[in-house]
NUKE-705786 format. One record per residue (C-alpha): y, z, x; chain. Coordinates in pm, whole numbers, padded with zeros to 5 digits, m for minus. Example, Ala and Ser with C-alpha at 12.3 -4.5 7.8 and 13.67 -1.06 7.14 Angstrom:
% residues 2
+--------+--------+--------+-----+
!      y !      z !      x ! mol !
+--------+--------+--------+-----+
! m00450 !  00780 !  01230 !   A !
! m00106 !  00714 !  01367 !   A !
+--------+--------+--------+-----+
***
This chain:
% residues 419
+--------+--------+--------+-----+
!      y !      z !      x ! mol !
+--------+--------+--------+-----+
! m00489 ! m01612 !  01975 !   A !
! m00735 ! m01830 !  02112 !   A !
! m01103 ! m01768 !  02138 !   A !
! m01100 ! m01795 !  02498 !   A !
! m00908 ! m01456 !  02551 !   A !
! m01144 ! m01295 !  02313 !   A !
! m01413 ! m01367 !  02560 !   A !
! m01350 ! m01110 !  02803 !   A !
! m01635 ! m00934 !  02973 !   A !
! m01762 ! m00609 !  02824 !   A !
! m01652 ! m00490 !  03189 !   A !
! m01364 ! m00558 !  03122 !   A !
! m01328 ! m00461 !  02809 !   A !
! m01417 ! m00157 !  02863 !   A !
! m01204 ! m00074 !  03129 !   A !
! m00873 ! m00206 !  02853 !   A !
! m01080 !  00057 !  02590 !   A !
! m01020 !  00354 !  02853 !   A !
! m00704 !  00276 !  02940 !   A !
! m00584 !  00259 !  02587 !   A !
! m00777 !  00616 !  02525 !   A !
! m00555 !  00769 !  02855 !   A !
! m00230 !  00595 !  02705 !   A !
! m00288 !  00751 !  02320 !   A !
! m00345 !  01113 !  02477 !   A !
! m00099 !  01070 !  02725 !   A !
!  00264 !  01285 !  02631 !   A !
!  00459 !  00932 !  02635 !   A !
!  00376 !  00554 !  02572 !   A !
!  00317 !  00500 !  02933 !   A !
!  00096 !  00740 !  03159 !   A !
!  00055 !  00766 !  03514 !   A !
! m00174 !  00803 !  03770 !   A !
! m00255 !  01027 !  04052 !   A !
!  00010 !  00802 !  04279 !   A !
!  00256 !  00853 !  03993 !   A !
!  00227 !  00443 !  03900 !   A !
!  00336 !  00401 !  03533 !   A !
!  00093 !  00186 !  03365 !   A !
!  00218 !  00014 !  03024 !   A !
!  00074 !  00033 !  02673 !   A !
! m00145 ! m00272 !  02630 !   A !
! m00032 ! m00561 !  02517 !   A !
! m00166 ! m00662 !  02155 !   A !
! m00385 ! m00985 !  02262 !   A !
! m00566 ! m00698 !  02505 !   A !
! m00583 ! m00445 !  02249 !   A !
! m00686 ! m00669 !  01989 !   A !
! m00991 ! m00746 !  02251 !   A !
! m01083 ! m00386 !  02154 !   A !
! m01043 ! m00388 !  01834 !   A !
! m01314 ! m00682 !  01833 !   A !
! m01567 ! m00543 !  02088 !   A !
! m01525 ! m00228 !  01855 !   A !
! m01615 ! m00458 !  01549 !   A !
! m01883 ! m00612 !  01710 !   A !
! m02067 ! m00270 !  01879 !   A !
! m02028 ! m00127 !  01469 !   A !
! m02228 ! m00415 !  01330 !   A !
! m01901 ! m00649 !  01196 !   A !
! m02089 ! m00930 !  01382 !   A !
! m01972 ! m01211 !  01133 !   A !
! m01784 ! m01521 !  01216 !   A !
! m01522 ! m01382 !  00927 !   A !
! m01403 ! m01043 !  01121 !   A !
! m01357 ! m01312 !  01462 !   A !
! m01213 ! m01510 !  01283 !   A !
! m00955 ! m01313 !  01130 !   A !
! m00886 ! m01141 !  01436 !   A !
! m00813 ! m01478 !  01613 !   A !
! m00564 ! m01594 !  01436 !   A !
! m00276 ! m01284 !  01378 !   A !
!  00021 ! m01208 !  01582 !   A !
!  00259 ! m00860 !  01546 !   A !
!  00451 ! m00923 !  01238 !   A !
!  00780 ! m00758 !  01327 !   A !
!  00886 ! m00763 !  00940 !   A !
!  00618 ! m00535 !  00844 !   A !
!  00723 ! m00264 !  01090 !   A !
!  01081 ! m00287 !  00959 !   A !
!  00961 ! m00230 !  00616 !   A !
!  00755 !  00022 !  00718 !   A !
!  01069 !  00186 !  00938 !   A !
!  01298 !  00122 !  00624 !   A !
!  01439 !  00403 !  00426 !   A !
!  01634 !  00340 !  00110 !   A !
!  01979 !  00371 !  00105 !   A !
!  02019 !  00570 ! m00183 !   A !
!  01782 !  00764 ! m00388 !   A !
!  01701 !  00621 ! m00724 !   A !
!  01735 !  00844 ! m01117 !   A !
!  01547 !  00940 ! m01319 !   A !
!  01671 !  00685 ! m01590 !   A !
!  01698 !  00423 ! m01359 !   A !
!  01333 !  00430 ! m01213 !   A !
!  01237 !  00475 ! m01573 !   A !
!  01422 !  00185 ! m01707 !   A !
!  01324 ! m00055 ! m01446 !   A !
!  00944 !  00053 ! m01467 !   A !
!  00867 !  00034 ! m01834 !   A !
!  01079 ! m00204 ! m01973 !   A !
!  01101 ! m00352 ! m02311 !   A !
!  00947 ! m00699 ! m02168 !   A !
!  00647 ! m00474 ! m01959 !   A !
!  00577 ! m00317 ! m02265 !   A !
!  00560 ! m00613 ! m02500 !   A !
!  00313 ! m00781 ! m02230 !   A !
!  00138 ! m00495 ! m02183 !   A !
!  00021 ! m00465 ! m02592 !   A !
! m00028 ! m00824 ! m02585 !   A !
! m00296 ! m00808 ! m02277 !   A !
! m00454 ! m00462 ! m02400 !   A !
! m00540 ! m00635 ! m02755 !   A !
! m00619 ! m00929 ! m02519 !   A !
! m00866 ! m00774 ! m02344 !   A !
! m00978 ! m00502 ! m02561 !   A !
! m01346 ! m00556 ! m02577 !   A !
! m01340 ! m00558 ! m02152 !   A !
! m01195 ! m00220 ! m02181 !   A !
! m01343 ! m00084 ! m02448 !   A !
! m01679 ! m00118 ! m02240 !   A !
! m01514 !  00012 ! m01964 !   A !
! m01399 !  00302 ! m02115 !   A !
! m01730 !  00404 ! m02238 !   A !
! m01876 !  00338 ! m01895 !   A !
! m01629 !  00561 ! m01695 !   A !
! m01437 !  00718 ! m01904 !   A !
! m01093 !  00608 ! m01849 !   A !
! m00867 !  00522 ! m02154 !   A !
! m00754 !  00133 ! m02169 !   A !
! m00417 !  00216 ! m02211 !   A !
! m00378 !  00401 ! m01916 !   A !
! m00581 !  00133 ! m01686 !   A !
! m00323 ! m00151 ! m01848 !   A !
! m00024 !  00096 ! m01758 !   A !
! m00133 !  00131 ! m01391 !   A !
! m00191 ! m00239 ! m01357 !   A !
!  00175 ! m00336 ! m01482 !   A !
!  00315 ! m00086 ! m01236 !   A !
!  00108 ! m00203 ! m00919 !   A !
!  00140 ! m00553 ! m00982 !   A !
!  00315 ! m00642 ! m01318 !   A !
! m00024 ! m00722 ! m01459 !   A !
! m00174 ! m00925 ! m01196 !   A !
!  00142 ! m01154 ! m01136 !   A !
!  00280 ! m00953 ! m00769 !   A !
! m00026 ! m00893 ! m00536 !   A !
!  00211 ! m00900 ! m00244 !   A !
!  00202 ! m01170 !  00015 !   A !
!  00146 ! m01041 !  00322 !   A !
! m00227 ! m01065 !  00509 !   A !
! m00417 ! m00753 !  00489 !   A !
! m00585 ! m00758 !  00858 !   A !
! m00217 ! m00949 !  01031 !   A !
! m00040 ! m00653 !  00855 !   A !
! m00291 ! m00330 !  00905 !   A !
! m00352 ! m00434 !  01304 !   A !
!  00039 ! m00456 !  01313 !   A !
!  00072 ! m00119 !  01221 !   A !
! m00266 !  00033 !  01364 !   A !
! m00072 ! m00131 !  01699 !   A !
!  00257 !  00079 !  01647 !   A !
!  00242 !  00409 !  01755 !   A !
!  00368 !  00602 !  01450 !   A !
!  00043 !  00650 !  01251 !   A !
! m00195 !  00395 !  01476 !   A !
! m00463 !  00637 !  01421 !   A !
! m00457 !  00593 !  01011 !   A !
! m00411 !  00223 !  01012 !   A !
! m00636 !  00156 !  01269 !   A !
! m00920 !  00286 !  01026 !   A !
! m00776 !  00096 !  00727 !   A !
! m00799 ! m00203 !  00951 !   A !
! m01151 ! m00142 !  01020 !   A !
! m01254 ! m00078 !  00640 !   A !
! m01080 ! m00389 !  00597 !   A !
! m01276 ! m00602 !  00813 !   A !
! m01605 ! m00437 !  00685 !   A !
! m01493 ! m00618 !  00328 !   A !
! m01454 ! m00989 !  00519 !   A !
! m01797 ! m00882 !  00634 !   A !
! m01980 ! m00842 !  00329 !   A !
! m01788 ! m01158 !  00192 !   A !
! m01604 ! m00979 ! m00121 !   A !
! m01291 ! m01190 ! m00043 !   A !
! m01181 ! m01490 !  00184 !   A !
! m00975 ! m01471 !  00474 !   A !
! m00691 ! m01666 !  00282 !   A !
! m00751 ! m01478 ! m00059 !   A !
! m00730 ! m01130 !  00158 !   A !
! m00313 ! m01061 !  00046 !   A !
! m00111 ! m00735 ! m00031 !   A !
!  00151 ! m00541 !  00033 !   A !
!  00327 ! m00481 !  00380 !   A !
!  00111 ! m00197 !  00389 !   A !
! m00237 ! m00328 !  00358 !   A !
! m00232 ! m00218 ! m00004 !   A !
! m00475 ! m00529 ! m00190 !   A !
! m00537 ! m00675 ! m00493 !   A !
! m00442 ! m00601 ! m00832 !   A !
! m00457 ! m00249 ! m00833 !   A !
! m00338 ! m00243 ! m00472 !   A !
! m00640 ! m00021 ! m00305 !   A !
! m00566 !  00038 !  00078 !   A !
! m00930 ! m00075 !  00213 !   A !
! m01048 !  00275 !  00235 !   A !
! m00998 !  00312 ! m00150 !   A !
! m01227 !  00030 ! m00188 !   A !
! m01466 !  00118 !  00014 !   A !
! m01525 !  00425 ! m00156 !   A !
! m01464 !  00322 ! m00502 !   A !
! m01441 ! m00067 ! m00582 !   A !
! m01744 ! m00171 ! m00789 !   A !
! m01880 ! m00538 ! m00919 !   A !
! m01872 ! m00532 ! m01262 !   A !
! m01921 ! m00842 ! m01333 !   A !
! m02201 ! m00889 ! m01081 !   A !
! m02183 ! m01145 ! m00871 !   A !
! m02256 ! m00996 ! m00597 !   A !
! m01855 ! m00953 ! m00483 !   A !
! m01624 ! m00652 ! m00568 !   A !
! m01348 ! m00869 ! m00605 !   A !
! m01020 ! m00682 ! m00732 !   A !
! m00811 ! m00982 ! m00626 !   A !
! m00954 ! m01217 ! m00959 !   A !
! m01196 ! m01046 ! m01146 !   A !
! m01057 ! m00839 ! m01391 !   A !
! m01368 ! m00666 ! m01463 !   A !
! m01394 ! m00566 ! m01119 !   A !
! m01053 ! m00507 ! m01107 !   A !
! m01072 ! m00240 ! m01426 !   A !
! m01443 ! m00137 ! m01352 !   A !
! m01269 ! m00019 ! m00992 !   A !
! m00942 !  00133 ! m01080 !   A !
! m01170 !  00346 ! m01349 !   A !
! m01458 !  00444 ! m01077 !   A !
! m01174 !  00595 ! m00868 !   A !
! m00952 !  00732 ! m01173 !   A !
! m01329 !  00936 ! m01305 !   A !
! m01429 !  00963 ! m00918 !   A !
! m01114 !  01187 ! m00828 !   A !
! m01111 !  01415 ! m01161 !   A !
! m00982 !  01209 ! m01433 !   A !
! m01100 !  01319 ! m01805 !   A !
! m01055 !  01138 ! m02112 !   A !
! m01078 !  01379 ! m02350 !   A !
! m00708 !  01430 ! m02299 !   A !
! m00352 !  01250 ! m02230 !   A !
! m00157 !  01290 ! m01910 !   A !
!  00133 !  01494 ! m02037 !   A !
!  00472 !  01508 ! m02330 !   A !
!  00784 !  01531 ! m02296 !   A !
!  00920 !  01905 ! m02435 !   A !
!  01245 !  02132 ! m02480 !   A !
!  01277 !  02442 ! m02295 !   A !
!  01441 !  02757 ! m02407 !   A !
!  01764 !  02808 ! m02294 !   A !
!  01677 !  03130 ! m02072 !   A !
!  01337 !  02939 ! m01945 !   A !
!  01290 !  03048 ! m01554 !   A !
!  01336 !  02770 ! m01348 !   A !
!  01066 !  02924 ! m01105 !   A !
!  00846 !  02853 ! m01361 !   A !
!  00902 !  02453 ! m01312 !   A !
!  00651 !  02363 ! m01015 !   A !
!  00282 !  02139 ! m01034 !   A !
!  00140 !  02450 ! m00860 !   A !
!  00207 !  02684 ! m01200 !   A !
! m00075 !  02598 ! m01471 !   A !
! m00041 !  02807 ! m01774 !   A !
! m00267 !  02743 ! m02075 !   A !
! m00040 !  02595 ! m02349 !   A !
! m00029 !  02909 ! m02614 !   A !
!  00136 !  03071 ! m02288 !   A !
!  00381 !  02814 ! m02248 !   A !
!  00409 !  02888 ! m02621 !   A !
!  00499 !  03220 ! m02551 !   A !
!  00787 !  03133 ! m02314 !   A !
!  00962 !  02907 ! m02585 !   A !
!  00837 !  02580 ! m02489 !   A !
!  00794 !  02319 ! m02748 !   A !
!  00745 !  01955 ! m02806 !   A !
!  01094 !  01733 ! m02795 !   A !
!  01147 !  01769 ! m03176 !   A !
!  01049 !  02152 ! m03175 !   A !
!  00707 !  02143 ! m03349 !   A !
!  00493 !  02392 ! m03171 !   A !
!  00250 !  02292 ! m02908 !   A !
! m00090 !  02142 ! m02923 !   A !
! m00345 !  02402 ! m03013 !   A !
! m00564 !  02237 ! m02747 !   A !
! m00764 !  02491 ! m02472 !   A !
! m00596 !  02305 ! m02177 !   A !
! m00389 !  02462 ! m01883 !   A !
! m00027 !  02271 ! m01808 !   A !
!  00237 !  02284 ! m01583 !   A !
!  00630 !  02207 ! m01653 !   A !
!  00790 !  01967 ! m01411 !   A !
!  01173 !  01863 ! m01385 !   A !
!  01207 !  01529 ! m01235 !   A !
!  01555 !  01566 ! m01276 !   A !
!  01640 !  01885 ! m01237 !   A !
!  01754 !  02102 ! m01515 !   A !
!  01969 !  01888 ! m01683 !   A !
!  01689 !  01626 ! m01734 !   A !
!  01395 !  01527 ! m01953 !   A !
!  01124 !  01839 ! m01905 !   A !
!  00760 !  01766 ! m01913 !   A !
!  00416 !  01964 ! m01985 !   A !
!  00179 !  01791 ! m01754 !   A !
! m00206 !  01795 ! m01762 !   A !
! m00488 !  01747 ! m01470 !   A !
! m00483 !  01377 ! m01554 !   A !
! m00113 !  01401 ! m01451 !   A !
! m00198 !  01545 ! m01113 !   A !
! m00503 !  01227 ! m01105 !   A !
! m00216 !  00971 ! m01094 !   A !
! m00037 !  01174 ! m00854 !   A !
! m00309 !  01134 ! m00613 !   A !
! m00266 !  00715 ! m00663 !   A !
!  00076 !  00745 ! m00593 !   A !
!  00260 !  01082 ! m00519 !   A !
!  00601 !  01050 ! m00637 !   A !
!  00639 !  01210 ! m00983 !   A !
!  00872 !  00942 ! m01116 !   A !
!  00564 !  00690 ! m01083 !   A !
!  00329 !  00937 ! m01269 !   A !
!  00568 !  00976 ! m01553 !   A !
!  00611 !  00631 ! m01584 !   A !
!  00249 !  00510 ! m01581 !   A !
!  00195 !  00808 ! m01825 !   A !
!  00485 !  00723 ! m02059 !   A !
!  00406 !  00356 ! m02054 !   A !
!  00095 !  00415 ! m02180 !   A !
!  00198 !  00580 ! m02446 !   A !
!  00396 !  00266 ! m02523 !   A !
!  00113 !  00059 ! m02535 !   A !
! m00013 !  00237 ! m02829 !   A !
!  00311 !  00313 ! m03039 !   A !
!  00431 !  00584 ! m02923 !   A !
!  00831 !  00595 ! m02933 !   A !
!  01092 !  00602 ! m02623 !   A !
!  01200 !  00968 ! m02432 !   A !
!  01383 !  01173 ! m02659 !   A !
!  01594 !  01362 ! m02438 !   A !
!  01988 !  01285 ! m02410 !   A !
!  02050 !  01056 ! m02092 !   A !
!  02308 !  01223 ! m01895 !   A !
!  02535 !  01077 ! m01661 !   A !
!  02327 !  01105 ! m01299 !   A !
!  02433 !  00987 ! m00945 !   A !
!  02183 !  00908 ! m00676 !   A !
!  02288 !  01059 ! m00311 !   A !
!  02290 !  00860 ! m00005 !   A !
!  02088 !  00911 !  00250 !   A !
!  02344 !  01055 !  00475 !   A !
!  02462 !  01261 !  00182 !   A !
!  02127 !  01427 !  00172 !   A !
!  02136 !  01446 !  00579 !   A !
!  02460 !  01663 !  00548 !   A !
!  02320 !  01867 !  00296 !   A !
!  02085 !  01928 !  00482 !   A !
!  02209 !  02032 !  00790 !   A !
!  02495 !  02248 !  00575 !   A !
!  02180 !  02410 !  00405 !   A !
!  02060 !  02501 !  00801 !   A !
!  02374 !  02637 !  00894 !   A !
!  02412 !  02866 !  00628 !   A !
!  02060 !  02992 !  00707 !   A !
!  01871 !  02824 !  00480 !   A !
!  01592 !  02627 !  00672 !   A !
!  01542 !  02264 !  00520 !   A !
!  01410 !  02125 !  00846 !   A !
!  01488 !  01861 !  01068 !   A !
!  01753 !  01647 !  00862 !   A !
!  01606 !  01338 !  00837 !   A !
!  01809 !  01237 !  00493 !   A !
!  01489 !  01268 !  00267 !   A !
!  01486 !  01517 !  00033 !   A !
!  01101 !  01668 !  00066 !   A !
!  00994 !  01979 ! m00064 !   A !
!  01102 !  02209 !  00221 !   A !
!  01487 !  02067 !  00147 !   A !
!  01441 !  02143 ! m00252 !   A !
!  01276 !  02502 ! m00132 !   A !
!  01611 !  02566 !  00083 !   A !
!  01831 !  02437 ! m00207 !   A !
!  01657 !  02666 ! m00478 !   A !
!  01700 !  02974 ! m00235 !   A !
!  02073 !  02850 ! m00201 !   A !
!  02117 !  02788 ! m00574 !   A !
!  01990 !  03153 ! m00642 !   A !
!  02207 !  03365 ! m00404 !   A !
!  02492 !  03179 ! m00539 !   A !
!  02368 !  03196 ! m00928 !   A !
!  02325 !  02852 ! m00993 !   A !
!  02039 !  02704 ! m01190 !   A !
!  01754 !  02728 ! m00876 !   A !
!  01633 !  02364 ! m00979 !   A !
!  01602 !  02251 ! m00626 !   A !
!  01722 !  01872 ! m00720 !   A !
!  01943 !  01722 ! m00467 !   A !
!  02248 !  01560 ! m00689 !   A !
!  02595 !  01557 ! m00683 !   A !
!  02615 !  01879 ! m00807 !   A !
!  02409 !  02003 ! m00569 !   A !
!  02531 !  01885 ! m00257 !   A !
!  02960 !  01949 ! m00345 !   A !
!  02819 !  02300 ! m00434 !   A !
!  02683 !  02341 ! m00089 !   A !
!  02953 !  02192 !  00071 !   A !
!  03181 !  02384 ! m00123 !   A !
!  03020 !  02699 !  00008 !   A !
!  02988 !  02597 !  00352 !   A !
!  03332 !  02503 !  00406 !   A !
!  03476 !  02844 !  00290 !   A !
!  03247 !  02984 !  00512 !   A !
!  03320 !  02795 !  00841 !   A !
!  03707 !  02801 !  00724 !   A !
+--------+--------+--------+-----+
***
């Protein structure tokens, strides 16, 4: 883009700005007008003038934001990632295995005794165990190695552009100009995931607005190549959003053989001598902590998998990444870090289900009147809510996990049904 075509008048600038307002609250991409005239979505170099008068009338009056405006173009490969779906789901033991492996753990001792006085400081600053800032930095970016190569602004305008979630990008991309504006990075430096997610613990720019710090003061918050900024941040958002160090994030545990499945959700927090009560124990049958803490059991593989007793600190690293595979894995690898041995629990034999395998599960859970929404071929919690419903009518373990089991029992039923 050159600067010349950023150098419309604010006449006309305006007048792009109010068409672009009709065109987002209009019912389809297009709109028309009173003489039923269809008039286009705008084309990026004219909505990218907005974007910059925008910039400009908030006070991001730097060369930097122009700058780094001037010089992107769509990149069509970040909306196919961002339309991709994975063909297949991935295990338990498979996301496991490939997440804290035996070469992830031996770096990841080497750098915490590395950088142990860093942390240590940290620690007592904010409150957030070593281990567990070490763990989270080897899953993000394998310790610094993987920041992703894509440029933040080229890849958050791309997507504030697209119509799917415009409105949450679009703010991203302006938090992420306000950090070329206070000069915490350079343009070139300024690389993460298709996304927009940055640095070494792969904040979206919002999350660094709010939370990155400069610990090392000098005068940048800079979580690209300073690790003390780097840890200093990742712990002011871990403390910021609940996190206490006082305890762990969780243990692995045996259930009693008669243990309600109903009982397996985030949502249920018991305090532990309750769980007690109900026959839980640790993996090798010892009795629970006698710690005053609340818990809840989750099954990230249904039944016939590993169990868990999971803490608030759990439901912290949840809220850095949602899936509960990640959380277990950042917990467990922590626990590597400082000796602790591998999951106890036998490893049974697991397949993943396609994504059209979960679409016609779906849609056989909706015809038998169990309502997993729209089949889309991801497995979300209103398809495990359907599936437990199913799986209790037809006195199967109500687990909710969508496996092979799962699905030939459902289209087991459904076909004696329909035949």
């Amino acid at each position: 883009m050159t600067t010349k075509r950023l150098s419309h008048s604010k006449q006309k600038i305006k007048f792009i700005l109010a068409l672009m307002i009709m065109a987002v609250t209009s019912s389809s991409p297009g709109f028309t007008l009173a003489d039923d005239t269809a008039i286009p979505k705008p084309s990026f170099e004219d909505w990218l003038t907005v974007v910059l008068y925008e910039a400009r009338e908030s006070g991001l009056t730097s060369g930097r934001v122009e700058t780094a405006l001037n010089t992107i173009t769509p990149n069509r490969r970040v909306i196919e990632l961002d339309q991709k779906q994975p063909e297949f789901t991935q295990t338990f033991w498979a996301y496991l295995d490939s997440r804290v492996s035996s070469n992830r753990i031996e770096r990841g001792r080497e750098l915490l005794a590395q950088h142990r006085e860093l942390l240590t400081g940290i620690e007592e600053k904010y409150r957030v165990q070593g281990r567990f800032l070490v763990a989270l930095w080897g899953l993000e970016t394998n310790f610094g190695s993987h920041l992703g190569g894509f440029p933040v602004i080229e890849s958050l305008a791309t997507l504030a552009y697209d119509d799917r979630r415009s409105d949450f990008f679009r703010s991203e991309l302006f938090d992420a100009l306000t950090i070329l504006e206070e000069n915490h990075v350079d343009i070139d430096d300024m690389v993460g995931s298709w996304a927009g997610a940055m640095g070494q613990p792969q904040f979206m720019p919002s999350t660094f607005s709010r939370y990155a710090v400069d610990e090392d003061d000098d005068g940048r918050k800079d979580i690209w190549g300073s690790l003390p900024d780097v840890f200093g941040s990742a712990s002011n958002y871990l403390s910021g959003i609940g996190w206490d160090n006082k305890y762990t994030w969780g243990r692995e545990i045996q259930l009693p053989t008669d243990f309600d499945l109903d009982q397996a959700a985030l949502r249920i927090m018991k305090s532990l001598p309750s769980w007690e009560e109900l026959g839980v124990r640790r993996i090798d049958g010892r009795s629970l902590p006698n710690t005053d803490i609340d818990a809840a059991v989750v099954l990230p593989a249904g039944h016939r998998g590993p169990a868990f007793l999971v803490y608030n600190n759990f439901e912290v690293i949840l809220n850095w990444n949602r899936s509960l595979l990640y959380a277990i894995s950042v917990g467990h690898l922590a626990d590597r870090l400082i000796g602790l041995g591998p999951l106890k629990s036998p490893r049974r034999a697991d397949s993943p289900l396609s994504r059209n395998e979960v679409t016609q599960l779906q849609e056989r859970l909706n015809t038998l009147g169990y309502d997993a929404g729209e089949p889309d071929g991801q497995a979300g919690p209103r398809t495990r809510a359907a599936l437990r419903a199913f799986q209790k009518e037809n006195e199967l373990p109500a687990d909710g996990y969508t496996d092979k089991r799962a699905y030939e029992a459902v289209v087991e039923v459904a076909a004696r049904i329909s035949g």
